[in-house]
NUVEXKOL-422692 format. One record per residue (C-alpha): residue in one letter; x, y, z. Coordinates in steps of 0.5 Angstrom, whole numbers, plus 2048, in hexadecimal, padded with zeros to 3 digits. Layout:
<node><rest>a</rest><u>X</u><v>Y</v><w>Z</w></node>
...
This chain:
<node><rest>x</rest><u>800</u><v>800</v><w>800</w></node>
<node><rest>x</rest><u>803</u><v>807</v><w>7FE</w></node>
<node><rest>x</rest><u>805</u><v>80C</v><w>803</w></node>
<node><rest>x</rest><u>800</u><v>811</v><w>805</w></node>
<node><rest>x</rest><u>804</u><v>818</v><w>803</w></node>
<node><rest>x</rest><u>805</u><v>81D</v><w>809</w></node>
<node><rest>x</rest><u>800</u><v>823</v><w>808</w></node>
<node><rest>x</rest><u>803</u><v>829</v><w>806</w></node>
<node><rest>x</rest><u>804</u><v>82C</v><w>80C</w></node>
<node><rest>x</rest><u>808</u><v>827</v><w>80F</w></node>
<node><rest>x</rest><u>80F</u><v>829</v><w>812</w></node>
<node><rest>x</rest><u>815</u><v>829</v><w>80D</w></node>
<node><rest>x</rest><u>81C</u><v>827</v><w>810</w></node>
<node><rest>x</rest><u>822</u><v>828</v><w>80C</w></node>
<node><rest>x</rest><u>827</u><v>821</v><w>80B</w></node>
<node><rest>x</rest><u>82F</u><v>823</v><w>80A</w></node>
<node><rest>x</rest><u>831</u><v>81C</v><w>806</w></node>
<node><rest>x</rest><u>837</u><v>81B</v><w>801</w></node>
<node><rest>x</rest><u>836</u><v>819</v><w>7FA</w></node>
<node><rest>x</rest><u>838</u><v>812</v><w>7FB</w></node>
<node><rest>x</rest><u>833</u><v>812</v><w>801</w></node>
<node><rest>x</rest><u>82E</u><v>816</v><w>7FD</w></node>
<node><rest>x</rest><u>82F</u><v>810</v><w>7F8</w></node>
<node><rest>x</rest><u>82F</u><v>809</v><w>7FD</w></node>
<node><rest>x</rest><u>828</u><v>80D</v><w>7FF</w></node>
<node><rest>x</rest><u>826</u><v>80E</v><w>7F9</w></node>
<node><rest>x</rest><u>828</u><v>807</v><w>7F6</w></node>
<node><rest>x</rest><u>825</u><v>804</v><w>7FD</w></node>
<node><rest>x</rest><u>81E</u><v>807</v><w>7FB</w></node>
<node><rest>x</rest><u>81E</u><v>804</v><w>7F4</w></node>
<node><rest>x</rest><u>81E</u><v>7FE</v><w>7F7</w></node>
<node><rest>x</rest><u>817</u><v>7FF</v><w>7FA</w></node>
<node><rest>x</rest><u>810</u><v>7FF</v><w>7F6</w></node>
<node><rest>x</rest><u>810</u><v>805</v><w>7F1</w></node>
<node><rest>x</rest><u>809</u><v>808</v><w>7F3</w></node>
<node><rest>x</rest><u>80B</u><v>809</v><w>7FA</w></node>
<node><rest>x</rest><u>812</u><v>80C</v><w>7F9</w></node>
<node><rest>x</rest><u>812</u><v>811</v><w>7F2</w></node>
<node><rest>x</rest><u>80F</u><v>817</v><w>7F6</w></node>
<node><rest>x</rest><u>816</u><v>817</v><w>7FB</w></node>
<node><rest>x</rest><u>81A</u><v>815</v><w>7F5</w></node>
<node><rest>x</rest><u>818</u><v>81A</v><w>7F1</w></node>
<node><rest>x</rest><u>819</u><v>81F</v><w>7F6</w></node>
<node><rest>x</rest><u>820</u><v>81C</v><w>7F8</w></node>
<node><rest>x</rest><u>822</u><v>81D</v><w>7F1</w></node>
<node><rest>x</rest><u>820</u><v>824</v><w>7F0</w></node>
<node><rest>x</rest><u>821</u><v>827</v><w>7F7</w></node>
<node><rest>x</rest><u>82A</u><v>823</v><w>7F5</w></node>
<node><rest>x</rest><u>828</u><v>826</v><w>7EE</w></node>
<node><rest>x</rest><u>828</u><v>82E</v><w>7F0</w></node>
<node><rest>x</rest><u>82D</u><v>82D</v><w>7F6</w></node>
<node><rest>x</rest><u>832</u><v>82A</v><w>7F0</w></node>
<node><rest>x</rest><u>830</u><v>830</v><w>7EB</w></node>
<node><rest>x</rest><u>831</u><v>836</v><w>7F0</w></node>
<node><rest>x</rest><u>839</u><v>834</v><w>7F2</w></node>
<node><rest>x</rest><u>83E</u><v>837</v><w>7EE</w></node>
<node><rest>x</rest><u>842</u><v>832</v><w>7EA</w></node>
<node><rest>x</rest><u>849</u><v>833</v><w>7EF</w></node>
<node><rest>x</rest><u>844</u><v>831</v><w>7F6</w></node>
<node><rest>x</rest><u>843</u><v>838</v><w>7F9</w></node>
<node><rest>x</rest><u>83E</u><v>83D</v><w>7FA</w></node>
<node><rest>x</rest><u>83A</u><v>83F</v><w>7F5</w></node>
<node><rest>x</rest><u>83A</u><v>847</v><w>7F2</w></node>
């Protein structure tokens, strides 16, 4: 049976991960029913993708 999303209102909390560590989770969710799953991978891979586009090609701060 699929998860039941939390409401819109429901508290968000920040996770600090490595690549490698952001990818075992998302390799780890892969191996789980897709229907109960796509939503948080969805929201991993776009939230890893702004993080990865905004950083400067030399690792620091962006201008």
């Amino acid at each position: 049976m699929p998860a039941t999303p939390p409401p819109d209102n429901a508290p968000g909390i920040t996770l600090t991960l490595g690549l490698d560590e952001t990818n075992l989770v998302l390799e780890a969710l892969g191996q789980m029913p897709f229907a109960r799953v796509y939503q948080l991978i969805a929201a991993i891979q776009e939230q890893a993708h702004k993080q990865l586009t905004d950083q400067p090609a030399d690792g620091g701060t962006p201008a």
